[in-house]
N, C-alpha and C positions, 0 to 999 in steps of 0.2 A: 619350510619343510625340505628337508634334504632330498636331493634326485640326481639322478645320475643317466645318462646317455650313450649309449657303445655303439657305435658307427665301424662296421669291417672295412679294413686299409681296399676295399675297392667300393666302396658305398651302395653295395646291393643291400644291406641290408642293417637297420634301427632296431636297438632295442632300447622299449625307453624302461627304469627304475623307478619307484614314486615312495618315498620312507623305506625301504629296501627289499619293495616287491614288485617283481616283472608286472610291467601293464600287458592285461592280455587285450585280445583286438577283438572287438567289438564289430559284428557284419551289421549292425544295424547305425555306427557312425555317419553323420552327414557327411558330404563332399567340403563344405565350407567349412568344416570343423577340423579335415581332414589336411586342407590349405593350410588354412592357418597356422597348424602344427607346424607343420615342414617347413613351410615359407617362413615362420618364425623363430621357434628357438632350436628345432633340427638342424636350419639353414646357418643360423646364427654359428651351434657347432663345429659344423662341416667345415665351415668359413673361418674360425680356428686354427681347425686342424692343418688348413692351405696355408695358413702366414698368413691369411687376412683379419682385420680388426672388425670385430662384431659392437655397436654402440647404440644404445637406445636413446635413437633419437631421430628427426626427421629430416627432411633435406628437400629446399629447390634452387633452382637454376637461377641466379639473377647476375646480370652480364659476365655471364661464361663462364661463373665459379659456382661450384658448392658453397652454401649456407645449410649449416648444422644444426639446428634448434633443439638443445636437451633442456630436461628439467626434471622433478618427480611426476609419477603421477597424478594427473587434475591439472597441472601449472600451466598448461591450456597450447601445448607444441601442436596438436593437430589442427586447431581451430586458429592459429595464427599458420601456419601452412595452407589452411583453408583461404584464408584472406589472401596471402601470395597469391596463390595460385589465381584467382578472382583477377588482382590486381598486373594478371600477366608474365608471372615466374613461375614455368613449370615445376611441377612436382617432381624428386627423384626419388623418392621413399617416404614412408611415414614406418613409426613405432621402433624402423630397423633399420640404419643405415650400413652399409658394412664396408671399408675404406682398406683401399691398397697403397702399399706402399712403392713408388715408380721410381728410379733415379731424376724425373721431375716434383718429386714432392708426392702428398698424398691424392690418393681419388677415392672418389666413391660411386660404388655401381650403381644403377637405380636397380630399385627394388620392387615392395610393394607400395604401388604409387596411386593409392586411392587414400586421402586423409579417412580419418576413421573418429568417426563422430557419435555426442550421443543425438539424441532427437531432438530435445530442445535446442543446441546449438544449430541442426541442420535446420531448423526451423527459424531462427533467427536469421540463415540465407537466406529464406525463401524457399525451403525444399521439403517435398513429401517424402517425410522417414518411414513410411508404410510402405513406400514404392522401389527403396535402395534396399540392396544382399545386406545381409545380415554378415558380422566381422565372425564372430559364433554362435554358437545355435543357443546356448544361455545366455547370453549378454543381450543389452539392449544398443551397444552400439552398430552403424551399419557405417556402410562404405561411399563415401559421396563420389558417384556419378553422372558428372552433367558437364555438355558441352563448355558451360561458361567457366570452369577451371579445367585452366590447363594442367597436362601433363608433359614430361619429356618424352620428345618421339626420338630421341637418339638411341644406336644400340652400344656405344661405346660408353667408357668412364666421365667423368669432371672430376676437374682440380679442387679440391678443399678450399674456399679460399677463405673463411670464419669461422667458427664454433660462438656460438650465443647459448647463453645458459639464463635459463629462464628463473628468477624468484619470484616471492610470492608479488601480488601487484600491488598498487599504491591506493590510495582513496583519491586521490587527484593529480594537478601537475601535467606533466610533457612527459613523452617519452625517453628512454635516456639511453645510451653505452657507456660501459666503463670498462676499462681492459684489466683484465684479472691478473692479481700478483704470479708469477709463477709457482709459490710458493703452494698457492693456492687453488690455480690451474691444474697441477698435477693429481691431488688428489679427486678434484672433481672431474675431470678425466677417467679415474679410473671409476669412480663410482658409473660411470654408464656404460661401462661394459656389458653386454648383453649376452644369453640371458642371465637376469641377475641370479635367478635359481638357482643355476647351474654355476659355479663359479669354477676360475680357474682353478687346476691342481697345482700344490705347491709348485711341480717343477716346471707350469707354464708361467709362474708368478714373473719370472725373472727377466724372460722376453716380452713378455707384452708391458712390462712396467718401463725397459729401455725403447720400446716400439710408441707406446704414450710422450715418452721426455723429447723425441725427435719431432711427434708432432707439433709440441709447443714451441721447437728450432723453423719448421716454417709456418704456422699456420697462428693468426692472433686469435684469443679465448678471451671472449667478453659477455659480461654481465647485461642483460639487457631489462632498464628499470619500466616497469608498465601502468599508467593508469587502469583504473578498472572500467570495466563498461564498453558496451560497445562501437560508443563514438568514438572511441580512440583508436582503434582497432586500423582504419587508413593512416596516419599519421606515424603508428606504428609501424605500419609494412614500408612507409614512406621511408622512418628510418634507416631501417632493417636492408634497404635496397640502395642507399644510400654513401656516403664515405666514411670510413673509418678514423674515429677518432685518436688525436693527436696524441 
């Protein structure tokens, strides 16, 4: 459904579009409902409009770099974010990472850094989904919050240092990397441009398509092959935290 965003060049003030009718504002909106917007594809905008790279996808820390994790929806980014985190690599984002360009290469801010889970997976940690915020006030997913994943307590950027793109998983096997032709990089790159709803206007087409092709000059984009099931799930992050393949 086509929608549209108008942000004033001093950002007091959003108006959002939805099929091509003003949303009017609602005083009875939740507060989490209200998060979410802004923090997600308002922020996504905004961050646009700056020269920053908006990308749907998650991100933690593992020895000093960003780790990127895209994929479609379902292809399971927040719950292997989950395991990082578990496993000792804070969290810098989930759903929305949004990545600067430095004369050292790319970073990316942290963001919203609570994975975002439905119940049965938080359930398969070990956690009551009755007792976590809710992501929105319609959805069943909520926000995992608990001491034994970490998050980043830094207030500064990290370095990019992967992009992993998730497909669908395997029925067996070892986990796997493969490093993506460029050919093939650049397009899936831009498919995670975020939000996807909103897309660029032809004449942002141009820059953010040469702002993609520089990322793939520093930054390696790999394929990461997955068993299914849960027991794979360490062996994965094992991976995932691991060397980059030859």
């Amino acid at each position: 459904m086509p929608a549209e965003c108008l942000i004033t060049p001093d950002g007091a003030s959003v108006t959002l579009f939805w099929a091509g009718r003003m949303a009017e504002p609602d005083d009875g909106a939740l507060p989490q409902d209200l998060a979410s917007l802004f923090l997600g594809p308002v922020l996504a905008l905004v961050a646009r409009r700056l020269g920053r790279l908006p990308l749907h996808a998650a991100a933690a820390v593992s020895g000093g770099e960003a780790v990127l994790i895209s994929g479609p929806s379902g292809a399971g980014k927040s719950t292997l974010l989950a395991a990082l985190a578990r496993a000792g690599c804070p969290v810098l984002a989930d759903d929305q990472a949004i990545l600067d360009e430095t004369p050292d290469g790319f970073h990316v801010y942290r963001g919203q850094d609570r994975p975002r889970l439905l119940p049965d997976t938080l359930a398969q940690f070990g956690l009551d989904p009755v007792s976590l915020p809710r992501v929105w006030s319609i959805t069943p997913k909520r926000r995992l919050e608990s001491p034994d994943f970490v998050v980043h307590d830094g207030a500064g950027d990290v370095p990019v240092g992967r992009i992993l793109l998730l497909g669908p998983r395997t029925g067996g096997g070892s986990p796997g990397l493969r490093r993506v032709p460029p050919v093939a990089a650049l397009p899936a790159l831009e498919a995670m441009l975020h939000p996807a709803f909103l897309p660029p206007r032809p004449w942002e087409r141009a820059t953010l398509f040469r702002r993609l092709a520089r990322i793939l000059e520093d930054v390696p984009v790999l394929y990461l092959d997955r068993p299914d099931g849960w027991d794979a799930l360490e062996a994965t992050c094992d991976l995932v935290r691991g060397p980059l393949p030859s």
